[in-house]
SEMI-53414 format. One record per residue: residue in one letter; x, y, z of N, C-alpha, C, O in turn. Coordinates in steps of 0.02 Angstrom, whole numbers, padded with zeros to 5 digits, always signed. Layout:
# SEMI-53414
AXYZXYZXYZXYZ...
This chain:
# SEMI-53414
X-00825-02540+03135-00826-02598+03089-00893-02601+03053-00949-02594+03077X-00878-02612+02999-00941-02612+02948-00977-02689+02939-00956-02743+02918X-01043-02665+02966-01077-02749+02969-01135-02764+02915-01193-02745+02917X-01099-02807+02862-01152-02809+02811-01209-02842+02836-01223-02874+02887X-01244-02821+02772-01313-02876+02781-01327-02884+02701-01289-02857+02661X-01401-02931+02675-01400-02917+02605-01488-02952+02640-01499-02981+02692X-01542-02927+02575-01620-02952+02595-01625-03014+02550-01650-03005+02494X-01606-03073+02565-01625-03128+02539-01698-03128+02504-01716-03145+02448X-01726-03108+02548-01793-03090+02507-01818-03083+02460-01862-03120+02437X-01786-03014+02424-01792-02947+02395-01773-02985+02336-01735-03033+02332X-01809-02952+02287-01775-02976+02197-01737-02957+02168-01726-02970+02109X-01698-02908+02214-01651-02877+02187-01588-02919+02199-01570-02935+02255X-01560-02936+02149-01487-02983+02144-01446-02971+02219-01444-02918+02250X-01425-03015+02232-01386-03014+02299-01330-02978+02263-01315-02924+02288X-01298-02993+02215-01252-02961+02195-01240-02870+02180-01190-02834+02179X-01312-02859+02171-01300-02792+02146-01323-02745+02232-01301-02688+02239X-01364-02779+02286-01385-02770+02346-01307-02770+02381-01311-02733+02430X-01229-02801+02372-01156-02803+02381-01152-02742+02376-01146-02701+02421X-01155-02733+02296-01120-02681+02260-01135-02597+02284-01097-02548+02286X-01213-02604+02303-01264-02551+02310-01217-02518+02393-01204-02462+02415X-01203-02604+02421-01198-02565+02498-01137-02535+02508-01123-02484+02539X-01088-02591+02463-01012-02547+02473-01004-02465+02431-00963-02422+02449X-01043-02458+02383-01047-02398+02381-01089-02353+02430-01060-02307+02459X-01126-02359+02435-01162-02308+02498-01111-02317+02565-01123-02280+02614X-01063-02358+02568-01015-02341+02625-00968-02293+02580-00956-02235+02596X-00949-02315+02539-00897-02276+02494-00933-02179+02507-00910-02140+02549X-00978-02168+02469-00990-02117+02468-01001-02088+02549-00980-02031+02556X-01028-02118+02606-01025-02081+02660-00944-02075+02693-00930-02032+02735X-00897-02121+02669-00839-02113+02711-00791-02182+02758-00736-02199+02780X-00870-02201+02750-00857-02250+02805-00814-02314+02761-00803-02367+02790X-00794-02306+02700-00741-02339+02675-00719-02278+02657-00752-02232+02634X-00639-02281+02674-00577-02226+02645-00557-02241+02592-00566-02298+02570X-00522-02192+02557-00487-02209+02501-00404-02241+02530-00366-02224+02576X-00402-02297+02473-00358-02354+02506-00357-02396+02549-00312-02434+02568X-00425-02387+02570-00450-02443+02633-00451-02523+02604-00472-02532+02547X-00431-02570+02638-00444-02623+02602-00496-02671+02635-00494-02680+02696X-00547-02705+02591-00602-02740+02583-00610-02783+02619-00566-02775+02661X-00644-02839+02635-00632-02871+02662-00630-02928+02590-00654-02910+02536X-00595-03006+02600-00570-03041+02529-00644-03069+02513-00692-03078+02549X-00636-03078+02458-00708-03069+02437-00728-03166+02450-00788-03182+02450X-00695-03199+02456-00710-03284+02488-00740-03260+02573-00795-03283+02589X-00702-03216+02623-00721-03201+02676-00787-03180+02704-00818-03196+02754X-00805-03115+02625-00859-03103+02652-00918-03128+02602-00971-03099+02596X-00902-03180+02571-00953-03243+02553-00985-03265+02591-01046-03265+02600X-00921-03297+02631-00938-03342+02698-00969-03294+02743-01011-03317+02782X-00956-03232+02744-00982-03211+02814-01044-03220+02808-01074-03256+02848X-01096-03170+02727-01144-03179+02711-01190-03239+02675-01243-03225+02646X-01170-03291+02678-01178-03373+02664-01203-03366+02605-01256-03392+02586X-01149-03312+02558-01185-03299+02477-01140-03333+02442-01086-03345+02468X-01158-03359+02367-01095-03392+02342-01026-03343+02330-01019-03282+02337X-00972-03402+02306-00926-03342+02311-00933-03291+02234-00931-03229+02236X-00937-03312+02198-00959-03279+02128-01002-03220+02149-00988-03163+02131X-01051-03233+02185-01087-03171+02184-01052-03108+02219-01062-03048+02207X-01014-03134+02260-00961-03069+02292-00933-03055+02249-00934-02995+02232X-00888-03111+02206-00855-03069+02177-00849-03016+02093-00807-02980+02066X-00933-03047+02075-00955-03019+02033-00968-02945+02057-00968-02901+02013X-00979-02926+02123-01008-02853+02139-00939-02835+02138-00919-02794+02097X-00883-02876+02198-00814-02815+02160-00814-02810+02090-00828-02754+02070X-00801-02854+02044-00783-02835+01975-00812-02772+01949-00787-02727+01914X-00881-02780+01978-00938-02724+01950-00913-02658+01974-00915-02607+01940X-00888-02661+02039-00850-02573+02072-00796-02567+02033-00791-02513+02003X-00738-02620+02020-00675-02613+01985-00695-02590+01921-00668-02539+01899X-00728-02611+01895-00758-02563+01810-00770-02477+01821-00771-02433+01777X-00776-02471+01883-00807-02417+01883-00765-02357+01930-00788-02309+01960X-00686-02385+01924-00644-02355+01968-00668-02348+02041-00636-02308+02074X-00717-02378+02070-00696-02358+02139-00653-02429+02200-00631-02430+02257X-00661-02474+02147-00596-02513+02189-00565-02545+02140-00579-02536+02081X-00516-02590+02163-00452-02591+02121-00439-02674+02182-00433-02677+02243X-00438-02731+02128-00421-02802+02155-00357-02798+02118-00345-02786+02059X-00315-02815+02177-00253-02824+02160-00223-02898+02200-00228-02909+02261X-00187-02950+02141-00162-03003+02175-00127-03023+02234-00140-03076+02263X-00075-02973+02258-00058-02967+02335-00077-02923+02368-00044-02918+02419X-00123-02879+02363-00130-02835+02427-00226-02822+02446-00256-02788+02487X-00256-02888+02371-00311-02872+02406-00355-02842+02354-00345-02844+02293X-00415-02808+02392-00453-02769+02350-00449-02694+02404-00460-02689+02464X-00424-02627+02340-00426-02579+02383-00490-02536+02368-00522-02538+02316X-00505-02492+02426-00521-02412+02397-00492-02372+02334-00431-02365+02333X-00524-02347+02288-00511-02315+02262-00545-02247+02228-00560-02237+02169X-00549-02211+02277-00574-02152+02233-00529-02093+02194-00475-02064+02202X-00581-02095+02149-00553-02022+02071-00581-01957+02088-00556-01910+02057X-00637-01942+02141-00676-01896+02144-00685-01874+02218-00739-01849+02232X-00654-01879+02250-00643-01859+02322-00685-01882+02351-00714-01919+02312X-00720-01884+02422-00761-01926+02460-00833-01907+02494-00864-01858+02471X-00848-01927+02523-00910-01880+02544-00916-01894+02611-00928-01950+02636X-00904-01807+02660-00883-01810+02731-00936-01826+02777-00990-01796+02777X-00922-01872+02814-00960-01893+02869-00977-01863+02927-00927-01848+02960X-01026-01849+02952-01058-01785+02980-01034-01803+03040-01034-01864+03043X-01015-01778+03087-00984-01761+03144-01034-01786+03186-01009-01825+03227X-01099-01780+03193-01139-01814+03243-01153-01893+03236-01168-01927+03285X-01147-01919+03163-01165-01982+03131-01089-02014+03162-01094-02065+03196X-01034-01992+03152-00976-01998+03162-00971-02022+03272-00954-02077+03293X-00984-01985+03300-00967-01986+03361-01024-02027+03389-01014-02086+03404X-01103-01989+03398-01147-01999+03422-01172-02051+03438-01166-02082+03385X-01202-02092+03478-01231-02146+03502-01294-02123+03536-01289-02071+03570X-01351-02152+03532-01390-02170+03567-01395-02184+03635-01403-02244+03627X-01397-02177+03700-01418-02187+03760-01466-02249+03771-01522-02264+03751X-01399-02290+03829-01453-02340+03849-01501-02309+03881-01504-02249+03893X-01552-02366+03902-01618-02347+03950-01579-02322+04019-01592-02266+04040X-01530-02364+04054-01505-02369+04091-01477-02283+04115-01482-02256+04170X-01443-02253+04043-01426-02182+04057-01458-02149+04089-01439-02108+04132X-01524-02166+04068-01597-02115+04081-01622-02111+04168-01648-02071+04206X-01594-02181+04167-01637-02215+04259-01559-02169+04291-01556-02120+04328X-01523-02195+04271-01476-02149+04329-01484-02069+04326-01501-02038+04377X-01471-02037+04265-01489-01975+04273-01535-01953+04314-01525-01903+04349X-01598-01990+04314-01667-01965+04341-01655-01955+04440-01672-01912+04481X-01607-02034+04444-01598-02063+04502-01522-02005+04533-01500-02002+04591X-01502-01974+04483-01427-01903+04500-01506-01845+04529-01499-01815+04582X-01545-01840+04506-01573-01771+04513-01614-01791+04566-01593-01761+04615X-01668-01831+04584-01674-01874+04648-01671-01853+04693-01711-01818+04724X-01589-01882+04714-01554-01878+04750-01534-01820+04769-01531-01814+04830X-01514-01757+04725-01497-01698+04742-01571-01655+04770-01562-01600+04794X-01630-01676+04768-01667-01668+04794-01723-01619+04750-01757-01571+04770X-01720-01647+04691-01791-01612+04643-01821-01676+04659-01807-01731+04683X-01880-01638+04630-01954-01662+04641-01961-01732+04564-01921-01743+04519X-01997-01750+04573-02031-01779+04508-02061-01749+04454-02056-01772+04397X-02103-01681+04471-02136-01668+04440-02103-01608+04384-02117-01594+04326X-02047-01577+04440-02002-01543+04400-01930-01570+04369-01891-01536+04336X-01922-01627+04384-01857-01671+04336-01927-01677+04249-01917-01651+04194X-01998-01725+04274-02030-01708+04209-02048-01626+04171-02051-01614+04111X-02054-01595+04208-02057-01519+04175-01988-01490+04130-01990-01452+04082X-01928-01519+04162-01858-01509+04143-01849-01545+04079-01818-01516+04034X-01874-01609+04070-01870-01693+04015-01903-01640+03962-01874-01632+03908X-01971-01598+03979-02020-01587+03949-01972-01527+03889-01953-01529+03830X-01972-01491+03931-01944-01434+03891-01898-01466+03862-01912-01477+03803X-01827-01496+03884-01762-01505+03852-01814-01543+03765-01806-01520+03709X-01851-01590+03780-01890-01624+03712-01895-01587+03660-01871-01594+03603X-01956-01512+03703-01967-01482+03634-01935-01444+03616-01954-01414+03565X-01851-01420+03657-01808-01388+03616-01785-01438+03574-01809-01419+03520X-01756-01487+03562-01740-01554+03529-01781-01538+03467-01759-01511+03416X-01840-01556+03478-01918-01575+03409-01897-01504+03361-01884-01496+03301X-01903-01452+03429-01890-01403+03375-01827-01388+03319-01829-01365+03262X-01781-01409+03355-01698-01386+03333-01714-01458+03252-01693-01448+03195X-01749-01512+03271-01742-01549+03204-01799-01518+03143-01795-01512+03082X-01835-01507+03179-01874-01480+03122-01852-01414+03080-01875-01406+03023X-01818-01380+03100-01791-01339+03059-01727-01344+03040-01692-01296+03025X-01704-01432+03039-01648-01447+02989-01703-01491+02935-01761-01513+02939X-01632-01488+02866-01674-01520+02813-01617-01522+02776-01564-01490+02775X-01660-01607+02722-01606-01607+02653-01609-01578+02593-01647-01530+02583X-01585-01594+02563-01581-01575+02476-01593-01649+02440-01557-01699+02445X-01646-01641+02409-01629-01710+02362-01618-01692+02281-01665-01659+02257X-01577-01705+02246-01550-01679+02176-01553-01734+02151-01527-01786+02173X-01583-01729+02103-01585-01773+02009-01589-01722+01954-01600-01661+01958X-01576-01765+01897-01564-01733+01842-01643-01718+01806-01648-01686+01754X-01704-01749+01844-01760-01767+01826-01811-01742+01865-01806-01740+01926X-01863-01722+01835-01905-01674+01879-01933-01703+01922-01915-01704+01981X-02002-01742+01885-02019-01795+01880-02000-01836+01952-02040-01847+01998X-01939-01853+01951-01926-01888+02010-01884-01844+02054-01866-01875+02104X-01859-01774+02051-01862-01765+02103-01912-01748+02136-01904-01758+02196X-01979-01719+02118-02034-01719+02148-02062-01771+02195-02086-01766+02251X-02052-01824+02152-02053-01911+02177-02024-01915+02253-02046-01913+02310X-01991-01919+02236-01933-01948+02271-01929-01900+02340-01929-01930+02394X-01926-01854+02340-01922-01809+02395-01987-01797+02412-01989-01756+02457X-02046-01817+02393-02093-01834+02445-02080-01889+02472-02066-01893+02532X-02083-01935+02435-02057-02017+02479-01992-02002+02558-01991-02029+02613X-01963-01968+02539-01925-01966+02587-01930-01922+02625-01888-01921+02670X-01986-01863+02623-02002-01808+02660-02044-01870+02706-02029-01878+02765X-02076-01894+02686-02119-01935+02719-02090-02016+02757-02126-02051+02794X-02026-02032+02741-02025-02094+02761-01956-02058+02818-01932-02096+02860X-01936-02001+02815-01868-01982+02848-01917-01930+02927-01895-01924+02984X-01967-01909+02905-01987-01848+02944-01957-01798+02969-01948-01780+03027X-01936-01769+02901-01882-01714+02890-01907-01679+02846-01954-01698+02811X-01868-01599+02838-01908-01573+02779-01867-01585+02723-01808-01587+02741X-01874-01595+02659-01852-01618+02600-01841-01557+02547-01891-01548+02512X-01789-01515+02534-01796-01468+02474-01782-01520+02400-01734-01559+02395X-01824-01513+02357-01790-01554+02298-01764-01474+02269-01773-01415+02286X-01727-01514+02213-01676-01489+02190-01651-01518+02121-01612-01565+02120X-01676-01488+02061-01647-01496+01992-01571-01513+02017-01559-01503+02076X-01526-01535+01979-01450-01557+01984-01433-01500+01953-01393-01465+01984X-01453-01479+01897-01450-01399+01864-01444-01357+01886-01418-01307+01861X-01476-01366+01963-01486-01309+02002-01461-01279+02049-01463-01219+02063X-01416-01358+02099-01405-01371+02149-01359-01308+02148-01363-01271+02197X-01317-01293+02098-01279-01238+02143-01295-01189+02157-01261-01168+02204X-01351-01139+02134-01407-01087+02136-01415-01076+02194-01400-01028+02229X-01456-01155+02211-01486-01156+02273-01448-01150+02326-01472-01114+02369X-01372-01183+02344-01331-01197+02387-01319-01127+02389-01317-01111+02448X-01306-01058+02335-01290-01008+02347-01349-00977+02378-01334-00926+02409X-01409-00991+02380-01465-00939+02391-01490-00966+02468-01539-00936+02491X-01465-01012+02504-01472-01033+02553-01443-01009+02624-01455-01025+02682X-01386-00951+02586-01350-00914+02642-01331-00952+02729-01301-00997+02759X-01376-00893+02737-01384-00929+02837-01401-00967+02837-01363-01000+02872X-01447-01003+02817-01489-01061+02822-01470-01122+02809-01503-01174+02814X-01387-01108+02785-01353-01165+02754-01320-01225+02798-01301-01282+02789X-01325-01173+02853-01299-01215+02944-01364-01293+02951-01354-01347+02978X-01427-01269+02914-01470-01304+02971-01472-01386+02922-01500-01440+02931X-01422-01356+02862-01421-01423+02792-01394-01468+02823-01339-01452+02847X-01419-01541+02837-01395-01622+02862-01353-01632+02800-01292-01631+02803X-01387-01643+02740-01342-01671+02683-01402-01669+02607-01462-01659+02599X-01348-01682+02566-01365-01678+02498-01379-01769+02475-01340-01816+02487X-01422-01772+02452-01430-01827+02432-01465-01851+02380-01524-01834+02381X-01440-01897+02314-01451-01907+02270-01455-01977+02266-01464-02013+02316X-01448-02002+02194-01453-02061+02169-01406-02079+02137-01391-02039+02092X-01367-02137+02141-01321-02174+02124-01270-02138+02059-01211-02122+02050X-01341-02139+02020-01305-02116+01953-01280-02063+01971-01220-02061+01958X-01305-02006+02000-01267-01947+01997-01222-01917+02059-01215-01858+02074X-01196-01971+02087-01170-01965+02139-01093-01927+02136-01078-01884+02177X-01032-01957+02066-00991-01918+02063-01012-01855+02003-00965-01849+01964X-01053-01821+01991-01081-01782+01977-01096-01714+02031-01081-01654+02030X-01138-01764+02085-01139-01708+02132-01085-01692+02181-01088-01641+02215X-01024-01745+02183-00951-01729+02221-00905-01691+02157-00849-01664+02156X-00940-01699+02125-00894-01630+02066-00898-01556+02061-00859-01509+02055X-00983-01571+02068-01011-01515+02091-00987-01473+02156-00959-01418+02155X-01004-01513+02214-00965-01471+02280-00888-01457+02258-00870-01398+02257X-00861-01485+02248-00792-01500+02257-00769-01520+02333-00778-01571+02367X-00741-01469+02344-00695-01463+02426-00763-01429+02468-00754-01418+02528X-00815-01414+02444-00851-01401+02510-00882-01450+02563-00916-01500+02553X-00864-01425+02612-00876-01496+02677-00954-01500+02687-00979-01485+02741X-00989-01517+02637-01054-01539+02631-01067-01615+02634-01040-01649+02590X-01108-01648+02686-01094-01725+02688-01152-01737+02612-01209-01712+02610X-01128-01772+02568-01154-01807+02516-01181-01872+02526-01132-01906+02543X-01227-01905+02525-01267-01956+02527-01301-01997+02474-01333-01965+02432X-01297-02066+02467-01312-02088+02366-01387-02137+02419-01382-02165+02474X-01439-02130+02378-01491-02161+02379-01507-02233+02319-01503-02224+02259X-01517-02271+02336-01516-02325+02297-01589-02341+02275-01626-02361+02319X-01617-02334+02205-01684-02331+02188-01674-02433+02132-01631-02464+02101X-01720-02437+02145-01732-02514+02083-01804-02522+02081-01847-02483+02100X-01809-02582+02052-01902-02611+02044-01919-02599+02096-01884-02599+02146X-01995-02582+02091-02027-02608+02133-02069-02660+02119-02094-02676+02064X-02077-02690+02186-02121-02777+02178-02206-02767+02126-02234-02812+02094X-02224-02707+02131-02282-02709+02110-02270-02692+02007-02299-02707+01955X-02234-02668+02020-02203-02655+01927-02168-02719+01911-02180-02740+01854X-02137-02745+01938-02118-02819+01933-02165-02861+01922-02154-02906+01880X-02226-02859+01955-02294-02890+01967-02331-02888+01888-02365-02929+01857X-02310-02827+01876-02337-02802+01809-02306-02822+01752-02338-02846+01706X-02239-02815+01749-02200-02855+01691-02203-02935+01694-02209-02972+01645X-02200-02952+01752-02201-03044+01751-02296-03057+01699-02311-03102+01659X-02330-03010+01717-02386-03032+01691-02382-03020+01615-02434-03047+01598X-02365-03006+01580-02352-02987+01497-02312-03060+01490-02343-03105+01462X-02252-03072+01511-02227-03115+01498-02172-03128+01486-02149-03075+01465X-02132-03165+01485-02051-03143+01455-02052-03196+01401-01997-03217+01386X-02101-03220+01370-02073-03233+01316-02114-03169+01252-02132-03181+01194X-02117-03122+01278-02119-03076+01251-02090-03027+01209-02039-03056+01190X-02089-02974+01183-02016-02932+01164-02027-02856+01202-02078-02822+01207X-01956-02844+01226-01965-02799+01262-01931-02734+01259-01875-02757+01251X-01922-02671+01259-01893-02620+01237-01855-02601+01290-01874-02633+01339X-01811-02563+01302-01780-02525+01351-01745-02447+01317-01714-02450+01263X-01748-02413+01334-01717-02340+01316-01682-02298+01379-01716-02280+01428X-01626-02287+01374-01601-02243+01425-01569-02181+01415-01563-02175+01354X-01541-02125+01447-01514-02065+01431-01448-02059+01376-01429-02009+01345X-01427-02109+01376-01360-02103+01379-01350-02169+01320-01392-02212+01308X-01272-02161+01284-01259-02229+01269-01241-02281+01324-01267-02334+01343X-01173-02235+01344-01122-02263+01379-01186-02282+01443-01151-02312+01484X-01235-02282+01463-01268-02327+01519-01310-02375+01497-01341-02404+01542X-01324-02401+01410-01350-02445+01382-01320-02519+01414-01360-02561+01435X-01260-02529+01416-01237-02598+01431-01216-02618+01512-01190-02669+01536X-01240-02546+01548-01237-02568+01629-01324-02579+01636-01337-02636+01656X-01380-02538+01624-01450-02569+01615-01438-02615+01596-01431-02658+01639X-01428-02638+01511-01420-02712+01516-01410-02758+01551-01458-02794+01566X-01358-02770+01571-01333-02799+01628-01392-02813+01681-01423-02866+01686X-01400-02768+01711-01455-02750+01764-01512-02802+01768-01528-02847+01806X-01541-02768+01698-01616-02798+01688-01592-02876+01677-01620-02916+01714X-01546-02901+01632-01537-02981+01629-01543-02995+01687-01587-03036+01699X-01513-02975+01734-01475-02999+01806-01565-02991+01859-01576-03006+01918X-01607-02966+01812-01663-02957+01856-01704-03004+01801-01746-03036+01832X-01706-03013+01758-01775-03064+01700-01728-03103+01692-01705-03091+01747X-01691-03142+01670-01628-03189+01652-01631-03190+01579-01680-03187+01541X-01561-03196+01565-01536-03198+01494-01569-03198+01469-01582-03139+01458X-01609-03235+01441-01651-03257+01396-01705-03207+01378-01735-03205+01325X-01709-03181+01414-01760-03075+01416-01734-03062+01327-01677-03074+01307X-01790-03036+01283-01789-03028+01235-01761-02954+01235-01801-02932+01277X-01736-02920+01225-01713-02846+01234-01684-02796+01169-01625-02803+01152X-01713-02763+01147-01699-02702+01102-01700-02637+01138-01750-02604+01153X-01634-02623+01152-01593-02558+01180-01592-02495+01140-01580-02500+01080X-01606-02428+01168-01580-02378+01125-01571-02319+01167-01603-02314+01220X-01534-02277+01149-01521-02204+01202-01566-02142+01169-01560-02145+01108X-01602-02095+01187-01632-02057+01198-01624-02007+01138-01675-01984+01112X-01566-01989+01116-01536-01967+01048-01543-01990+01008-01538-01954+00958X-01562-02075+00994-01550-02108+00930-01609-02115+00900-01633-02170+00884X-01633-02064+00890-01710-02063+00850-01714-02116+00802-01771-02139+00799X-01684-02138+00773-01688-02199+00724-01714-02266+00777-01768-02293+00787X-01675-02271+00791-01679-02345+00826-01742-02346+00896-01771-02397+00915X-01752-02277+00926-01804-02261+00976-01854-02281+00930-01888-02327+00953X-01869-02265+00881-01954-02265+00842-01937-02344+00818-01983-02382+00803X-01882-02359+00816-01879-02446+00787-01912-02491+00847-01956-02535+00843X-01871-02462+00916-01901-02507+00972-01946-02496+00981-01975-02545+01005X-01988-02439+00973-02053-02441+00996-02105-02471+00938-02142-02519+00950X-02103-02448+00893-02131-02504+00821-02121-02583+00840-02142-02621+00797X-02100-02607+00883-02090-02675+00899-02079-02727+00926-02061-02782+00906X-02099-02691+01013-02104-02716+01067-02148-02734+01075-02191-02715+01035X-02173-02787+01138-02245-02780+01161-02229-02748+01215-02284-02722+01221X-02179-02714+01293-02170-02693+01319-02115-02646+01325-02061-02666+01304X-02117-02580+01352-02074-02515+01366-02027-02544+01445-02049-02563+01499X-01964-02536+01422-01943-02524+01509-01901-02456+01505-01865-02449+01454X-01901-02409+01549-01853-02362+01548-01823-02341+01606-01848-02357+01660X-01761-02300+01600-01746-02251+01657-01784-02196+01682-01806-02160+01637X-01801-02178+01747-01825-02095+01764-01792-02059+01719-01838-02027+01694X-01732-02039+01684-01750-01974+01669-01789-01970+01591-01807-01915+01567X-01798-02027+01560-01842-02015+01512-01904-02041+01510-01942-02041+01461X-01913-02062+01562-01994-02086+01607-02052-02040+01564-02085-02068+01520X-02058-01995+01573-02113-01935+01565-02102-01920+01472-02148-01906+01434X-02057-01924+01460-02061-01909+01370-02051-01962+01338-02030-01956+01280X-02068-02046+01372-02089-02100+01327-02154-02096+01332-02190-02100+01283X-02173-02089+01381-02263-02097+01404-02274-02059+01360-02303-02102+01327X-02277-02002+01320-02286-01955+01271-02273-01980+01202-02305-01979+01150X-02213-02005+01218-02201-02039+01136-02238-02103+01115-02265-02113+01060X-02235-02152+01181-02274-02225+01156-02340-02219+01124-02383-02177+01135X-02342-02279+01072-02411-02290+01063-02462-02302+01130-02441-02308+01187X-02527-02304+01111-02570-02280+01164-02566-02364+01187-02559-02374+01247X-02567-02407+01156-02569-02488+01164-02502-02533+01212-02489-02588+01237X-02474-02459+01202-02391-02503+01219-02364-02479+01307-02328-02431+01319X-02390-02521+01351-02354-02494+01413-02271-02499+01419-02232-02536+01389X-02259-02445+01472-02201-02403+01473-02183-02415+01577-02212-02401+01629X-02148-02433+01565-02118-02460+01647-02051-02421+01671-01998-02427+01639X-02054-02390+01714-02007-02375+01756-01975-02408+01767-02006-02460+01780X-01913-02417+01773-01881-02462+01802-01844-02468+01872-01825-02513+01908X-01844-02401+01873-01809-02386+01956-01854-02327+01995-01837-02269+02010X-01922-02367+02008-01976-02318+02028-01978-02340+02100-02036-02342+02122X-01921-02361+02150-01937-02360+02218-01868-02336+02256-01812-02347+02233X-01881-02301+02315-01822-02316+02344-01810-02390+02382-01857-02413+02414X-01762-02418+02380-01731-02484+02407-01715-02479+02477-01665-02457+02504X-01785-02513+02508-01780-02512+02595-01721-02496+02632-01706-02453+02673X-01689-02548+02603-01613-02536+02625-01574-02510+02649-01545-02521+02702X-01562-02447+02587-01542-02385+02577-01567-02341+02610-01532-02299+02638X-01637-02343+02613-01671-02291+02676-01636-02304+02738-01600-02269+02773X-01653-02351+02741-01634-02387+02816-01566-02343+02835-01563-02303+02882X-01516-02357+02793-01447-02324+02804-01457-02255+02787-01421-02222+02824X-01476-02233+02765-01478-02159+02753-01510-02129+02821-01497-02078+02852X-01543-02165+02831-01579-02133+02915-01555-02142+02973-01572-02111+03024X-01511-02189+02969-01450-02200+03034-01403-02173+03025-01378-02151+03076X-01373-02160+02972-01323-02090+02967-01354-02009+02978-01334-01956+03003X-01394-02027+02955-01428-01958+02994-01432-01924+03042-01435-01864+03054X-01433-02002+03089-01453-02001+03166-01537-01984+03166-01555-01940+03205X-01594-02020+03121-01645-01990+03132-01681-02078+03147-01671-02135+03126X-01741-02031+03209-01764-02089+03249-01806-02138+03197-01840-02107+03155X-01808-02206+03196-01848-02255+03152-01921-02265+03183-01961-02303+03155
């Protein structure tokens, strides 16, 4: 049974912190296709959020084909792009009470070892363990250098695992040039956006796929609240078709009232318009590194999804099975 939570805290919309989690179950498995939801009044109440905000995050998955609210049967699963398999140890495995440990110790005891060799036995079994993890590792893939460099230090360092990054360009190169070594791969793991990208990519190979959830961070937040919002502000992203889900986003993070001139990365016209006439840059990673180049020297340029989302770590490392 899947036990939400959401960080009241955190500035990130409760609504999109919904949306963020039922997909990261979606992509590990742990929601099936055709599975049904729980009703979105239920798990209002469970999480003492209003009901709108639940059910603004379904609407937000239903736009995006992976569920489907239907008047009698609910809100289902729905995937277009097959699923992403749940690793067999994440799947079965549990943790050991303390309790396991005292009896085991108290089985060998009894059969009449020593103390010093039940610890000599603990000792070794450990550093076969330390060893056998250290020579597993992930893949982290973006479409962006830039952050996969980023990013897969952050998580080389917050997972204590080894981290291959990995162009998205590349990923299949690499998956071929990895041969033997392909046994010791935990999982592939990306970012939201390119999540049915990289299940297109595998296809049918039983590679567990993993989506990382990146947004503000408090200290770039720190930085835009100080400019101001009654300011004017730019945004530019890769794409058209992701102009009016950023939108969305950023309102749902500055409120309506956020002054905003949008443009995609292609539209050389309108890019040199927004920048001629902002007092602030917000962008996506993948054109992070060639606004900083393009902006005037006067005009700061903000990331907008320059952290990973505690959260998401959090779950990405318990599916793992890796110690916190």
């Amino acid at each position: 049974m899947i036990r939400w939570y959401l960080d009241k805290e955190s500035k990130v919309p409760l609504y999109l912190q919904l949306k963020d989690q039922i997909k990261y179950h979606i992509s590990t498995g742990g929601l099936q296709d055709n599975q049904q939801l729980p009703a979105v009044n239920a798990l209002a109440k469970e999480l003492a959020i209003n009901f709108e905000t639940a059910r603004k995050a379904y609407k937000e998955l239903e736009k995006e084909g992976l569920i489907s609210m239907q008047r009698a049967k609910g809100s289902l699963v729905t995937l277009q792009h097959g699923q992403a398999r749940l690793s067999k140890r994440a799947a079965t495995s549990e943790r050991p009470a303390p309790s396991d440990f005292a009896d085991f110790v108290g089985r060998r005891l009894r059969n009449g070892q020593s103390a010093a060799e039940i610890h000599r036995e603990f000792e070794s079994a450990l550093e076969t363990a330390v060893a056998e993890r250290n020579e597993q590792f992930i893949v982290f893939t973006e479409c962006n250098a830039l952050q996969v460099q980023e990013i897969s230090a952050q998580l080389k360092d917050a997972l204590q695992i080894q981290v291959m990054p990995t162009l998205l360009s590349d990923l299949d190169k690499t998956l071929a040039e990895l041969g033997v070594n392909a046994g010791r791969l935990k999982a592939i793991v990306t970012t939201g956006f390119h999540l049915n990208d990289v299940r297109a990519l595998l296809s049918s190979r039983p590679i567990d796929i993993q989506v990382l959830v990146t947004n503000m961070s408090p200290d770039t937040r720190r930085k835009i609240d100080e400019i101001g919002m009654d300011k004017k502000f730019g945004f530019i992203c890769r794409d058209q078709e992701s102009i009016a889900v950023y939108n969305d986003l950023l309102r749902a993070e500055f409120g309506k009232k956020i002054r905003l001139s949008s443009a995609h990365l292609d539209d050389e016209t309108h890019v040199e318009a927004v920048l001629g006439s902002v007092n602030a840059l917000l962008v996506t990673p993948p054109v992070y590194k060639e606004m900083k180049k393009r902006a005037p020297a006067h005009l700061p340029v903000f990331n907008v999804f320059d952290r990973i989302d505690p959260m998401s770590l959090r779950m990405l490392k318990t599916h793992l099975q890796l110690s916190t």
